[in-house]
PDB file of the backbone (N, CA, C, O) and the ligand in Angstrom, with CONECT records:
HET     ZN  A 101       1
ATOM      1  N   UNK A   1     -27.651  -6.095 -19.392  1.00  0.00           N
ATOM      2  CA  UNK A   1     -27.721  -6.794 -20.689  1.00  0.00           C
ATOM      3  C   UNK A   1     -27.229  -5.878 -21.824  1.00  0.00           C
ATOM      4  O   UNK A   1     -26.611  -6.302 -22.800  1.00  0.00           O
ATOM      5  N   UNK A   2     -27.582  -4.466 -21.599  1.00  0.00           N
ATOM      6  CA  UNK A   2     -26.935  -3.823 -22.510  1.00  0.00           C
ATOM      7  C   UNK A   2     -26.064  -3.541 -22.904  1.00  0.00           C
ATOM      8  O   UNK A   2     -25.600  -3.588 -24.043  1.00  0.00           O
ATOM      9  N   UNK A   3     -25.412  -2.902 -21.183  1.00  0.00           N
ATOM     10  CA  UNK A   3     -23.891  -3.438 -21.065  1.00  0.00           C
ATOM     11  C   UNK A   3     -23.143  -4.168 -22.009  1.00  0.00           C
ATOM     12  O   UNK A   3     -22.493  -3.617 -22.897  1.00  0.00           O
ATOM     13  N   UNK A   4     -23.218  -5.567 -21.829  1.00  0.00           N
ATOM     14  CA  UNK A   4     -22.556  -6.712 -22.162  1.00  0.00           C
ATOM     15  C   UNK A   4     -22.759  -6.089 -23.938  1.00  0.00           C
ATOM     16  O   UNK A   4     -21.885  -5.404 -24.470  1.00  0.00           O
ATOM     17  N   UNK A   5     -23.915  -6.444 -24.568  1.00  0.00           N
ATOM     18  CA  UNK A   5     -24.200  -5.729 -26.189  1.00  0.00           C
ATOM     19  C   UNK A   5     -22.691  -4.899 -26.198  1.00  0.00           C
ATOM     20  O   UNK A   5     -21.537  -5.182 -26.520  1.00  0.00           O
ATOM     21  N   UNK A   6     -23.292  -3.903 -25.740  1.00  0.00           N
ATOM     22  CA  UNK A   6     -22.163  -2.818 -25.959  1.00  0.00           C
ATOM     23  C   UNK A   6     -20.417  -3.609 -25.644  1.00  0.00           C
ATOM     24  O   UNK A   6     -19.438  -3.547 -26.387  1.00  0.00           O
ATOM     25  N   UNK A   7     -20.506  -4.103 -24.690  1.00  0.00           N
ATOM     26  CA  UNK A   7     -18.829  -4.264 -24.816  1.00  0.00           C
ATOM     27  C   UNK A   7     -18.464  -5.097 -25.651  1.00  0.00           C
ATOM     28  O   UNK A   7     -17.264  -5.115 -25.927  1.00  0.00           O
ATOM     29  N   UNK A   8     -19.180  -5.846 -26.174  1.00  0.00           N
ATOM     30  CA  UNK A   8     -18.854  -7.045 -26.832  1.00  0.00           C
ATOM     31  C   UNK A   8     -19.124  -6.173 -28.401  1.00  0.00           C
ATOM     32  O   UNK A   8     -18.120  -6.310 -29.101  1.00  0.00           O
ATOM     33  N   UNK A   9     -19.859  -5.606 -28.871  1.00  0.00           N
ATOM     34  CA  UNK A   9     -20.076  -4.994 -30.185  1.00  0.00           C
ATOM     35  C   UNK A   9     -19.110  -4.038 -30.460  1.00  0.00           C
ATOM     36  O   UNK A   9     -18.960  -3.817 -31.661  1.00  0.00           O
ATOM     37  N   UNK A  10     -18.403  -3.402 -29.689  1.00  0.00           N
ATOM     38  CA  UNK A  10     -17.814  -2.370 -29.646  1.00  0.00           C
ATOM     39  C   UNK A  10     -16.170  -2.983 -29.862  1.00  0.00           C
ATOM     40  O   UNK A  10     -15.679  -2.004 -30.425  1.00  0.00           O
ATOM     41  N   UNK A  11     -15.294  -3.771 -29.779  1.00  0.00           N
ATOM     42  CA  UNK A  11     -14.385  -4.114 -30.380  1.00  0.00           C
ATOM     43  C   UNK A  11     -14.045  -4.696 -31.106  1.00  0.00           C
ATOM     44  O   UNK A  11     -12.942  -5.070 -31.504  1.00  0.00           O
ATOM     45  N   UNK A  12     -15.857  -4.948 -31.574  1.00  0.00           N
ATOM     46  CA  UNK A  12     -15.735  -6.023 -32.862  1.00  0.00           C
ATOM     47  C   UNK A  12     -16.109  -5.043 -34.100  1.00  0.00           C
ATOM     48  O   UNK A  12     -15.758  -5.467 -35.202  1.00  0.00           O
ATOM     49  N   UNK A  13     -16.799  -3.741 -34.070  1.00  0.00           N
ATOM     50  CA  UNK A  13     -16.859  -2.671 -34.950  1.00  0.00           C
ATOM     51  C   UNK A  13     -15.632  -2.018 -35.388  1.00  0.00           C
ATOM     52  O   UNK A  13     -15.303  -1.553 -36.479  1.00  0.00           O
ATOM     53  N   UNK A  14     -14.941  -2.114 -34.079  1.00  0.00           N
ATOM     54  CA  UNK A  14     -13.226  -1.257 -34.239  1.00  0.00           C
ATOM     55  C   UNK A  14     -12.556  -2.084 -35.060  1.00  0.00           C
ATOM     56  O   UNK A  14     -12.126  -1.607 -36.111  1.00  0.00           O
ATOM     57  N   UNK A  15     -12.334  -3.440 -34.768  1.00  0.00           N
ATOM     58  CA  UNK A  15     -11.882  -4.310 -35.384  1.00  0.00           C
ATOM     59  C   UNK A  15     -11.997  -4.345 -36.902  1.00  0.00           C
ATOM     60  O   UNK A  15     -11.078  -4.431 -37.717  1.00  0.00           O
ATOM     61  N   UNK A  16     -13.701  -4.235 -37.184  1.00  0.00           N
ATOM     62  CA  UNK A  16     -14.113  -4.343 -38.250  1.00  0.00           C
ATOM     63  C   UNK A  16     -13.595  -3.218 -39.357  1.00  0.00           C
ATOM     64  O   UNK A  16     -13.189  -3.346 -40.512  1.00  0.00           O
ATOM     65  N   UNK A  17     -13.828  -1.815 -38.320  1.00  0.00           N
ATOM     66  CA  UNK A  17     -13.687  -0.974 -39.105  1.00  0.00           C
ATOM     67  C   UNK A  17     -11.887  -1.230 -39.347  1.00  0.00           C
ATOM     68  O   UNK A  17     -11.717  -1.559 -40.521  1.00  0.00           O
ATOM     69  N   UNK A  18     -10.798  -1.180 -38.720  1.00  0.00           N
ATOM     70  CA  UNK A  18      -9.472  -1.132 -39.041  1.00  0.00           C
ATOM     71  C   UNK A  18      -8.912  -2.417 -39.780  1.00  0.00           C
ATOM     72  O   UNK A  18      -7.775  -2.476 -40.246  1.00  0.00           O
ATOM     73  N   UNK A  19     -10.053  -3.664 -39.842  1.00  0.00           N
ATOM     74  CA  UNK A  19      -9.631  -3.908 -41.218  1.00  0.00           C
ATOM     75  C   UNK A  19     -10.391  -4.085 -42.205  1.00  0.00           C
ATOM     76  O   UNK A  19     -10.091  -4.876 -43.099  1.00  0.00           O
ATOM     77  N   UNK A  20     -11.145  -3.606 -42.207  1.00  0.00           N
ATOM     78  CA  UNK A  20     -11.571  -3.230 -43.945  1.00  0.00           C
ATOM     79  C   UNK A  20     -10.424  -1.599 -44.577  1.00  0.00           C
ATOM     80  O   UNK A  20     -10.052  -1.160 -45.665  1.00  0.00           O
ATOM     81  N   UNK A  21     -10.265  -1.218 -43.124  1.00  0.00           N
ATOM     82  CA  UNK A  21      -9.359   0.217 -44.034  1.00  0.00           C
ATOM     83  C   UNK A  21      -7.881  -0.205 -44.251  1.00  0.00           C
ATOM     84  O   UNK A  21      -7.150   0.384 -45.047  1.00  0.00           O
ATOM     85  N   UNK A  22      -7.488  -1.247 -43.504  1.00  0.00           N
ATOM     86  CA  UNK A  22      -6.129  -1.803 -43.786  1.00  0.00           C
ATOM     87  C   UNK A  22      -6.505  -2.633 -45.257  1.00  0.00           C
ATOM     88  O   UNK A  22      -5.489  -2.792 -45.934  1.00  0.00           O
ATOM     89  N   UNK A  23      -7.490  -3.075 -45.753  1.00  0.00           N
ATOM     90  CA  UNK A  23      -7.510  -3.906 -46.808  1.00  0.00           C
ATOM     91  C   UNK A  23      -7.436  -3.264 -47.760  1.00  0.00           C
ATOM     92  O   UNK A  23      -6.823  -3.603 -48.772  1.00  0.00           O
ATOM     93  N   UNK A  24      -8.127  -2.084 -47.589  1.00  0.00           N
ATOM     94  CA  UNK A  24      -8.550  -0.313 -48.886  1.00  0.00           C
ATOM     95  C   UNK A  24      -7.183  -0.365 -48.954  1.00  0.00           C
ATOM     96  O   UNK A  24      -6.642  -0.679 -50.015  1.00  0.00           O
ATOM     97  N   UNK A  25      -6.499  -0.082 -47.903  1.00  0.00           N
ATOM     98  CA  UNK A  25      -5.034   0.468 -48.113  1.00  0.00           C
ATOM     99  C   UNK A  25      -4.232  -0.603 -49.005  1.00  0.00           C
ATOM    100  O   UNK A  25      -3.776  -0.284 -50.102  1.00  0.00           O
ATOM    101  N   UNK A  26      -4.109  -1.713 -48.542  1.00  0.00           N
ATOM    102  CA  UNK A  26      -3.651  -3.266 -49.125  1.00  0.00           C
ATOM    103  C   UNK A  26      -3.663  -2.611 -50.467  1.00  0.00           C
ATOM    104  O   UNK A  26      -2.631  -2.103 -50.905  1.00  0.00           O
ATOM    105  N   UNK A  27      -5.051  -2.597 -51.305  1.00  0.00           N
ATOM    106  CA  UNK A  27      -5.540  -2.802 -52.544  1.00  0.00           C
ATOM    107  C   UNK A  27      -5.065  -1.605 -53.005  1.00  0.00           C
ATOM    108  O   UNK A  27      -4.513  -1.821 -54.085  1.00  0.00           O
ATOM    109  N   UNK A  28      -4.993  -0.066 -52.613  1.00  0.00           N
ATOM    110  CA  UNK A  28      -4.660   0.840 -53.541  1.00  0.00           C
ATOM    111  C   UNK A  28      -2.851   0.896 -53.637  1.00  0.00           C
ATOM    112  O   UNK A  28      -2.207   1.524 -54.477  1.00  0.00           O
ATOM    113  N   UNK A  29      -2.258  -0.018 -52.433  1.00  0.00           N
ATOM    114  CA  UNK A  29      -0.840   0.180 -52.402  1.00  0.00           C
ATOM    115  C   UNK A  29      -0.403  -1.261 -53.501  1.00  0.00           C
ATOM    116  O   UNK A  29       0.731  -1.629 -53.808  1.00  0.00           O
ATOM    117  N   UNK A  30      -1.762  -1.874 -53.931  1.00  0.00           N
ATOM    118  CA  UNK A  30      -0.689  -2.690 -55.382  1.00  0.00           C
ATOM    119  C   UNK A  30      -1.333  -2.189 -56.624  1.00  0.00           C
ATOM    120  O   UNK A  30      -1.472  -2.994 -57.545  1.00  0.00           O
ATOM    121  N   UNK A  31      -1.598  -1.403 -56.719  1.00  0.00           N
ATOM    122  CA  UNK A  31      -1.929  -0.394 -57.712  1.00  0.00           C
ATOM    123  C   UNK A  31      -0.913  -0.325 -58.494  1.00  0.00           C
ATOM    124  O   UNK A  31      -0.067   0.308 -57.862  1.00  0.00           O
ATOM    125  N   UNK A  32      -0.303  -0.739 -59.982  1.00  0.00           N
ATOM    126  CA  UNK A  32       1.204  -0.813 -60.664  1.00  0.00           C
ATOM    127  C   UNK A  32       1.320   0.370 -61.356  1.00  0.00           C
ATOM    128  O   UNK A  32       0.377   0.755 -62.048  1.00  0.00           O
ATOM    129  N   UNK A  33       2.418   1.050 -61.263  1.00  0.00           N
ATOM    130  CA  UNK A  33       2.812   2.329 -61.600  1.00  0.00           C
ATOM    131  C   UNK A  33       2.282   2.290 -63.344  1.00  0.00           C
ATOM    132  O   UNK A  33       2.075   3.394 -63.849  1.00  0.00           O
ATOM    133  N   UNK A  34       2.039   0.839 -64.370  1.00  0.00           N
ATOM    134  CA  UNK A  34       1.578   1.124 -65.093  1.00  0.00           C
ATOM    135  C   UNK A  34       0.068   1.214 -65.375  1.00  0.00           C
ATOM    136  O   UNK A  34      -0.314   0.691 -66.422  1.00  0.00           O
ATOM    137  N   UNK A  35      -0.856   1.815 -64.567  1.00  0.00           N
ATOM    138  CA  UNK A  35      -2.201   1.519 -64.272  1.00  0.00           C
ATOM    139  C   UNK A  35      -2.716   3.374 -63.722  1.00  0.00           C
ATOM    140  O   UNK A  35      -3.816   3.927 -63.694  1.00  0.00           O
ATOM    141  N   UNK A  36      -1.498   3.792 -63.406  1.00  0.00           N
ATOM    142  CA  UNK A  36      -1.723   5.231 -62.971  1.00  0.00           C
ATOM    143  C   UNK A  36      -1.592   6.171 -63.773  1.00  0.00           C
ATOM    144  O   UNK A  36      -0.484   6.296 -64.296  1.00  0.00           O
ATOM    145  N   UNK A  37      -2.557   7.026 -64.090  1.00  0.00           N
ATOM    146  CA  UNK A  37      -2.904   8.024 -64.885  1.00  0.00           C
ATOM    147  C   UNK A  37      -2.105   8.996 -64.923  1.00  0.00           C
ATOM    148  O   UNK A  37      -1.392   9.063 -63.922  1.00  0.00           O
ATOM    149  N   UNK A  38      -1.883  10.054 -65.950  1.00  0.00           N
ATOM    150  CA  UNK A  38      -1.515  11.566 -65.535  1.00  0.00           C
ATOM    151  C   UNK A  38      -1.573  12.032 -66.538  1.00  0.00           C
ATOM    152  O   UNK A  38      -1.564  11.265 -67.501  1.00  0.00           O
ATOM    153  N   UNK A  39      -1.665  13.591 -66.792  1.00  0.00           N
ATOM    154  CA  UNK A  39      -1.562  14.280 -67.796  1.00  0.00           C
ATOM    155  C   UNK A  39      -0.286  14.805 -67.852  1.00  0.00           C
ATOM    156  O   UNK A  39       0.455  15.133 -66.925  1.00  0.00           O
ATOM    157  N   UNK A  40      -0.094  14.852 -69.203  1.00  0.00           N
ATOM    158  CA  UNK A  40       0.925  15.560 -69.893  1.00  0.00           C
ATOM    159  C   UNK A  40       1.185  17.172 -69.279  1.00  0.00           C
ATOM    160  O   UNK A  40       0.163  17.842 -69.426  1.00  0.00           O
ATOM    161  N   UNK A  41       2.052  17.759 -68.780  1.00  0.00           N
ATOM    162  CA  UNK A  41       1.895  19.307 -68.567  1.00  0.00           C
ATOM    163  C   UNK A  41       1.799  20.124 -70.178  1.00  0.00           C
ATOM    164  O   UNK A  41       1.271  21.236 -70.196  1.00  0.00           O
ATOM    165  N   UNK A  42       2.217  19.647 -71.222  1.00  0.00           N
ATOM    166  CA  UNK A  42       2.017  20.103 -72.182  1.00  0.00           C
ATOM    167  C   UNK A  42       1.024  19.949 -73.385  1.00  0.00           C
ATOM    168  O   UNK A  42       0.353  20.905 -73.776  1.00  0.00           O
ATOM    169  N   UNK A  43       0.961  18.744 -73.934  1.00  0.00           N
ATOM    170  CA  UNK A  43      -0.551  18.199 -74.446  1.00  0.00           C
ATOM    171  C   UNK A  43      -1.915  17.562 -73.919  1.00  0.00           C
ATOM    172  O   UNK A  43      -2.955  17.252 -74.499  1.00  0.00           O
ATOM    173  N   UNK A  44      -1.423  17.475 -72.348  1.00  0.00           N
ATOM    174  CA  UNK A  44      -2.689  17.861 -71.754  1.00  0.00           C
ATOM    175  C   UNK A  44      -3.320  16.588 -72.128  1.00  0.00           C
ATOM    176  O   UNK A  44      -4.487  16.366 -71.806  1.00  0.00           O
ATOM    177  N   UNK A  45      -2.564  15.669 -72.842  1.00  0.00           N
ATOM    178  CA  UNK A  45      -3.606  14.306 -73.014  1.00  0.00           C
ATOM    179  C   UNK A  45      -3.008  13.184 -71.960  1.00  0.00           C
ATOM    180  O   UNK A  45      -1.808  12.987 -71.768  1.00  0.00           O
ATOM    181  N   UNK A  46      -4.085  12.502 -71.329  1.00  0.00           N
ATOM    182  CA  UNK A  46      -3.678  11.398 -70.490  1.00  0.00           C
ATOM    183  C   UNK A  46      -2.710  10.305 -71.160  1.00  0.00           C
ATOM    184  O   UNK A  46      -2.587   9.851 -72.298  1.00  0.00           O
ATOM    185  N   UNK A  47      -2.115  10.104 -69.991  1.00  0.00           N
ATOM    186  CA  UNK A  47      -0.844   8.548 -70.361  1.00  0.00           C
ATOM    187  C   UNK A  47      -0.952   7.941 -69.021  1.00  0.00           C
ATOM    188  O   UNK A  47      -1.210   8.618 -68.026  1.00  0.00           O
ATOM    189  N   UNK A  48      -0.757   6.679 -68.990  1.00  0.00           N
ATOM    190  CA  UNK A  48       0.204   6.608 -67.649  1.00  0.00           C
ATOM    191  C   UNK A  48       1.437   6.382 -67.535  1.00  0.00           C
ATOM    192  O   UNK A  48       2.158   6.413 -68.532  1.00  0.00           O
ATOM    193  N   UNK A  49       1.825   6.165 -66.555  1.00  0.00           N
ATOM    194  CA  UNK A  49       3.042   6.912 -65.626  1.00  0.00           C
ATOM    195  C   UNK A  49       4.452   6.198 -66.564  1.00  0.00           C
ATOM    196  O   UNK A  49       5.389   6.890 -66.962  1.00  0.00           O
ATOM    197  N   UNK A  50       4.365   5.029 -66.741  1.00  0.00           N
ATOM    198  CA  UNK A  50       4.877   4.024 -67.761  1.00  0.00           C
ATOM    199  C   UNK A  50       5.408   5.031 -68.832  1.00  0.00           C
ATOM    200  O   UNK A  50       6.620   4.904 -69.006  1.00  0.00           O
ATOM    201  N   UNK A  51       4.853   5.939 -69.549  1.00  0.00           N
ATOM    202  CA  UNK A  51       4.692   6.717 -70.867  1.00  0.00           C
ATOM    203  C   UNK A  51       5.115   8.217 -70.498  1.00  0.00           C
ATOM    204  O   UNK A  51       5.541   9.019 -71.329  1.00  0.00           O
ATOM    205  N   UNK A  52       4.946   8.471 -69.205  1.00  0.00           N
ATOM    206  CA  UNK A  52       5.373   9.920 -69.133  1.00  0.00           C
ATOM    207  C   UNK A  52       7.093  10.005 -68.349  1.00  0.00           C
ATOM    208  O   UNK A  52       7.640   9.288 -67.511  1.00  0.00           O
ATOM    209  N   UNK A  53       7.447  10.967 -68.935  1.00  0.00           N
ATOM    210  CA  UNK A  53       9.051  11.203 -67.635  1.00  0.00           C
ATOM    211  C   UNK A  53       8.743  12.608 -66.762  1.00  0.00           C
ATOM    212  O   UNK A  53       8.343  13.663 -67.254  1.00  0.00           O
ATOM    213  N   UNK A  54       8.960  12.418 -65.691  1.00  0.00           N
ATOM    214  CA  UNK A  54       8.271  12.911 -64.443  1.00  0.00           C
ATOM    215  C   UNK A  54       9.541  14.391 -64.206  1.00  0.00           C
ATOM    216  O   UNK A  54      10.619  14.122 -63.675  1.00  0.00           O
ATOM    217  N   UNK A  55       9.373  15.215 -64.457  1.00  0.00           N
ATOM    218  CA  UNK A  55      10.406  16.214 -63.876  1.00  0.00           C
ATOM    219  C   UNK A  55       9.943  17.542 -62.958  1.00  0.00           C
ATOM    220  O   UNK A  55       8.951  18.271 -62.987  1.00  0.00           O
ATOM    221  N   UNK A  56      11.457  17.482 -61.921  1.00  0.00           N
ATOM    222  CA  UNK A  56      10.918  18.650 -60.613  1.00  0.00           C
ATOM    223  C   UNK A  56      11.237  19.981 -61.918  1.00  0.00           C
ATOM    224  O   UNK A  56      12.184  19.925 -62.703  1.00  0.00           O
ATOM    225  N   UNK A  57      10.228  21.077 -61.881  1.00  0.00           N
ATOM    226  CA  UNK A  57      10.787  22.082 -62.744  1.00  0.00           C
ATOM    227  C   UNK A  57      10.619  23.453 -61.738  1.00  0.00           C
ATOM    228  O   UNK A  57       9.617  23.652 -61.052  1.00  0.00           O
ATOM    229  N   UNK A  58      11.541  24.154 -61.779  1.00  0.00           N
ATOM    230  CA  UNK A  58      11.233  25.476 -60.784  1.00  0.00           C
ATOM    231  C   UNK A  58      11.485  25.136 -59.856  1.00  0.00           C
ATOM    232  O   UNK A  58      11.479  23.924 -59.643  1.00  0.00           O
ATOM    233  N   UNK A  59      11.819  26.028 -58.882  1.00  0.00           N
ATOM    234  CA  UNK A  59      12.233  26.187 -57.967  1.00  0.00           C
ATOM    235  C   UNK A  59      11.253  25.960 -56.219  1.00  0.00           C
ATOM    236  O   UNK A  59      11.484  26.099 -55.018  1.00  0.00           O
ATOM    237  N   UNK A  60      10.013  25.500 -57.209  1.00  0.00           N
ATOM    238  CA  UNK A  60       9.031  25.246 -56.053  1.00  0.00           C
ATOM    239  C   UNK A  60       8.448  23.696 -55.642  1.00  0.00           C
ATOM    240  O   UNK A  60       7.413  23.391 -55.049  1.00  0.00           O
ATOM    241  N   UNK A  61       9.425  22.931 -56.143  1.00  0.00           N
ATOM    242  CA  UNK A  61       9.671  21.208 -55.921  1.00  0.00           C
ATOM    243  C   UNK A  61       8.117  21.019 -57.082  1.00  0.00           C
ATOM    244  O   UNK A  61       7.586  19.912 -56.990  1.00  0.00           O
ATOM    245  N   UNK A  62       7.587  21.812 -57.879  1.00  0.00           N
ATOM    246  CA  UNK A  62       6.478  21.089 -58.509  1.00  0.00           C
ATOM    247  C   UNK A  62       6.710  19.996 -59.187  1.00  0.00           C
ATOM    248  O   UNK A  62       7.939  20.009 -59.125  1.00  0.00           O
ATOM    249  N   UNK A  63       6.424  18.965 -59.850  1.00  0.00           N
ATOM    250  CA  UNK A  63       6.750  17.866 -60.827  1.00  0.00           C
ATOM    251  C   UNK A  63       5.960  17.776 -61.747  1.00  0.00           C
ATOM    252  O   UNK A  63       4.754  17.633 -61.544  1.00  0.00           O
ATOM    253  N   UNK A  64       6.507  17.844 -62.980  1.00  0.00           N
ATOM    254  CA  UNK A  64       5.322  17.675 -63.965  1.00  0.00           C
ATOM    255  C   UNK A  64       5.684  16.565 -64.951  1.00  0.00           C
ATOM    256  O   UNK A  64       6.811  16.086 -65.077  1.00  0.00           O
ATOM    257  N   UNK A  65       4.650  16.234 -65.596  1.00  0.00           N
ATOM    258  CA  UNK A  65       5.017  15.105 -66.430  1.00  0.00           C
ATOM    259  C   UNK A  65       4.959  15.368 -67.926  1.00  0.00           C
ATOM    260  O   UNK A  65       4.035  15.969 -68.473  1.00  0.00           O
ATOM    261  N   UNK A  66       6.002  14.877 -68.527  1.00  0.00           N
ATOM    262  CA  UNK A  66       5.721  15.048 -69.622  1.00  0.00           C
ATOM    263  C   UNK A  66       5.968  13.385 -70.886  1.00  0.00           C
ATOM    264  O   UNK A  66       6.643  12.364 -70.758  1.00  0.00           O
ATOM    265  N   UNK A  67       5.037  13.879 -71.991  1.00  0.00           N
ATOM    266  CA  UNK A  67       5.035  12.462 -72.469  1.00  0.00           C
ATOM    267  C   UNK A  67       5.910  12.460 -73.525  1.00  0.00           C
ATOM    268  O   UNK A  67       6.426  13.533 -73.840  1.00  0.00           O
ATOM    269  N   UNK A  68       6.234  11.248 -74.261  1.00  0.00           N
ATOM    270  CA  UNK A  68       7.414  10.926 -75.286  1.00  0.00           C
ATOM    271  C   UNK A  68       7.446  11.966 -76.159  1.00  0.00           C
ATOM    272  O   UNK A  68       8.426  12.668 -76.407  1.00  0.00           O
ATOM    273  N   UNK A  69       6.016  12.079 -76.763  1.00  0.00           N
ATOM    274  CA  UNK A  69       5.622  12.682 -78.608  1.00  0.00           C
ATOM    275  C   UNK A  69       6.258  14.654 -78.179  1.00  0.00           C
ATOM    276  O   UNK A  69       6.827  15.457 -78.918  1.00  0.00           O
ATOM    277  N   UNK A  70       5.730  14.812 -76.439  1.00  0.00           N
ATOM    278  CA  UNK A  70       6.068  16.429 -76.451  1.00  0.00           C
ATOM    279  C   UNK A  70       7.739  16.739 -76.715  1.00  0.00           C
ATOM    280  O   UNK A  70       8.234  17.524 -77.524  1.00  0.00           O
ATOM    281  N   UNK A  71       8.407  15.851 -75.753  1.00  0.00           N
ATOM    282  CA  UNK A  71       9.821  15.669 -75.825  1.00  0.00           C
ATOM    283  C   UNK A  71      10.398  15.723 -76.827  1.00  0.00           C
ATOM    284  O   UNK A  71      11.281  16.579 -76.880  1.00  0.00           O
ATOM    285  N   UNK A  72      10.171  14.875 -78.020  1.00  0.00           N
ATOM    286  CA  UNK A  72      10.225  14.623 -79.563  1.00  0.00           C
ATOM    287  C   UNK A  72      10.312  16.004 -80.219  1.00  0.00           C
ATOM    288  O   UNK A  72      11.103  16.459 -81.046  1.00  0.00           O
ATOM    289  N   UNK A  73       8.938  16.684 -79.406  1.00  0.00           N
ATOM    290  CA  UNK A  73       8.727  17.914 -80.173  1.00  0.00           C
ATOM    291  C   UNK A  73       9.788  19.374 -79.793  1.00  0.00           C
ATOM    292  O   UNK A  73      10.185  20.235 -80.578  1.00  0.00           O
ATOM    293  N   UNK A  74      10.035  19.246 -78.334  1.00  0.00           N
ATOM    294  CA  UNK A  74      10.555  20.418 -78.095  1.00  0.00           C
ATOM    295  C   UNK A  74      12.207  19.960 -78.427  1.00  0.00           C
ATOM    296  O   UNK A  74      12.931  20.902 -78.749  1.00  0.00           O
ATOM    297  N   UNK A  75      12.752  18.791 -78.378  1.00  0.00           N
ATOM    298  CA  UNK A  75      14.102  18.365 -79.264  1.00  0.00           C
ATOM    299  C   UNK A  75      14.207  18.768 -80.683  1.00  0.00           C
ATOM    300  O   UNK A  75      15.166  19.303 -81.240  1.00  0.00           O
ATOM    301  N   UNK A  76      13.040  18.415 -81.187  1.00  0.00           N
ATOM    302  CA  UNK A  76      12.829  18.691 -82.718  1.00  0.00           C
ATOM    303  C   UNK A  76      13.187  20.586 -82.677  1.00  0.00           C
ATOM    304  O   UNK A  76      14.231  21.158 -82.993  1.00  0.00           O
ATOM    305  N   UNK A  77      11.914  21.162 -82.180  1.00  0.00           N
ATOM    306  CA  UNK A  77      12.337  22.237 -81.717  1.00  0.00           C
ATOM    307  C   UNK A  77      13.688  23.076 -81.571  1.00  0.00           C
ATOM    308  O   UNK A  77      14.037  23.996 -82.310  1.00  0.00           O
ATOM    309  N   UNK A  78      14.263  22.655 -80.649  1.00  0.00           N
ATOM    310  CA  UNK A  78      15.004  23.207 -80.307  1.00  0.00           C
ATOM    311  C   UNK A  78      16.196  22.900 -81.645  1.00  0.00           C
ATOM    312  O   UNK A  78      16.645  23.840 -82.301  1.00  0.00           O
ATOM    313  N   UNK A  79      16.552  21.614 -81.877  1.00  0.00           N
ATOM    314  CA  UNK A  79      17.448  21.526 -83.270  1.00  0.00           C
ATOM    315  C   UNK A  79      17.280  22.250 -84.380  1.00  0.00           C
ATOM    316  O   UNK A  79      18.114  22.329 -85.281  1.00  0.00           O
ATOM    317  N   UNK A  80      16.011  22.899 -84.353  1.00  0.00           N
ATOM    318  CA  UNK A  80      15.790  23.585 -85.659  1.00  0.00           C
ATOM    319  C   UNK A  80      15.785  25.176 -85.444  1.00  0.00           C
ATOM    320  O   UNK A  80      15.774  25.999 -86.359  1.00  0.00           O
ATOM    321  N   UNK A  81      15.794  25.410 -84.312  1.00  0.00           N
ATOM    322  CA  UNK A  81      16.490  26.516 -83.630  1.00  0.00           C
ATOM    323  C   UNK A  81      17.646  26.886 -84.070  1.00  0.00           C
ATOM    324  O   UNK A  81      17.854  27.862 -84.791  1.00  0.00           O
ATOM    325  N   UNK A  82      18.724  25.850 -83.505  1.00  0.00           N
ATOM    326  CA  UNK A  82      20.148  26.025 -83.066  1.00  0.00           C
ATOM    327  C   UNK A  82      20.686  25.776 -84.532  1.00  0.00           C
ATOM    328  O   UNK A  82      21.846  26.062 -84.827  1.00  0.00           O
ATOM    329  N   UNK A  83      19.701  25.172 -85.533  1.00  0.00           N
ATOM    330  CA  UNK A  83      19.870  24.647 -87.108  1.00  0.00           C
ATOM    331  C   UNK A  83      19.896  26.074 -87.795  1.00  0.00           C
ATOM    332  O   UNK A  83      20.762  26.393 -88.610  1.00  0.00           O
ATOM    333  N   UNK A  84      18.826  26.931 -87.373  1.00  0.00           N
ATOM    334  CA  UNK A  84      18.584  28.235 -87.816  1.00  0.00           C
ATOM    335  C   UNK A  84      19.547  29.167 -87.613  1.00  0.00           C
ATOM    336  O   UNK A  84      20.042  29.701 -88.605  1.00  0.00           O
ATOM    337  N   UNK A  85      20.021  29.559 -86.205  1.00  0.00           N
ATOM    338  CA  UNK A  85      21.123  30.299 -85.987  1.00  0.00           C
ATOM    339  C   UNK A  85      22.397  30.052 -85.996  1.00  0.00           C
ATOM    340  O   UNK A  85      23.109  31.042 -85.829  1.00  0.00           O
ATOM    341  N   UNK A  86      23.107  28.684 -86.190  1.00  0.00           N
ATOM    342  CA  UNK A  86      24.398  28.486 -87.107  1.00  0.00           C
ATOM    343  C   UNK A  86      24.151  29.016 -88.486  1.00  0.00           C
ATOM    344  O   UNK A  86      25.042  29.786 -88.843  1.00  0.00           O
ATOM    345  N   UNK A  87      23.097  28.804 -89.456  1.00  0.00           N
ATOM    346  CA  UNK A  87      22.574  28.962 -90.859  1.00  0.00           C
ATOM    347  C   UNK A  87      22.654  30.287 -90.952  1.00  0.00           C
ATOM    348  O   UNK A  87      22.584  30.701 -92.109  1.00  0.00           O
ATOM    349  N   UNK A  88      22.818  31.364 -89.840  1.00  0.00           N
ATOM    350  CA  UNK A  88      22.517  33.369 -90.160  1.00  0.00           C
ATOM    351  C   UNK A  88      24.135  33.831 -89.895  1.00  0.00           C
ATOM    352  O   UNK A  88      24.462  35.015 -89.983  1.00  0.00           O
TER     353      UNK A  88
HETATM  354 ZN    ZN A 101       2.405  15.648 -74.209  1.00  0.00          ZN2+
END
């Protein structure tokens, strides 16, 4: 009698268990790229992914993200640089 319990419970647990983890999977794979978080590598304040531009930097495949306002800044930056040393 136990037997039987056991064979009969036992591919209905497997079952059970591989799809509830196929469903986990389902649900985090429609997750929309505008719903996913990240920080800025430079201001360090959250955006998601929508808001940041994603770049490999260095030579060690890292990717970092960076958001509109930093970009703005190191363009700004840099023009007032290159503004400075035509000006000497
Ligand atoms: Zn930033």
């Amino acid at each position: 009698m136990l037997f039987i319990i056991f064979v009969i419970l036992t591919p209905i647990t497997i079952w059970l268990t591989l799809h509830f983890m196929s469903r986990r999977k389902a649900s985090t794979e429609e997750v929309e790229p505008g719903s996913l978080i990240e920080v800025c590598a430079i201001c360090q304040n959250e955006f998601t992914m929508t808001e940041l531009l994603e770049k490999e930097v260095g030579g060690y495949g890292r990717v970092y993200c960076f958001c509109g306002q930093c970009i703005e800044n190191l363009y700004n930056e840099y023009r007032n640089k290159k503004d400075t040393n035509i000006g000497e």
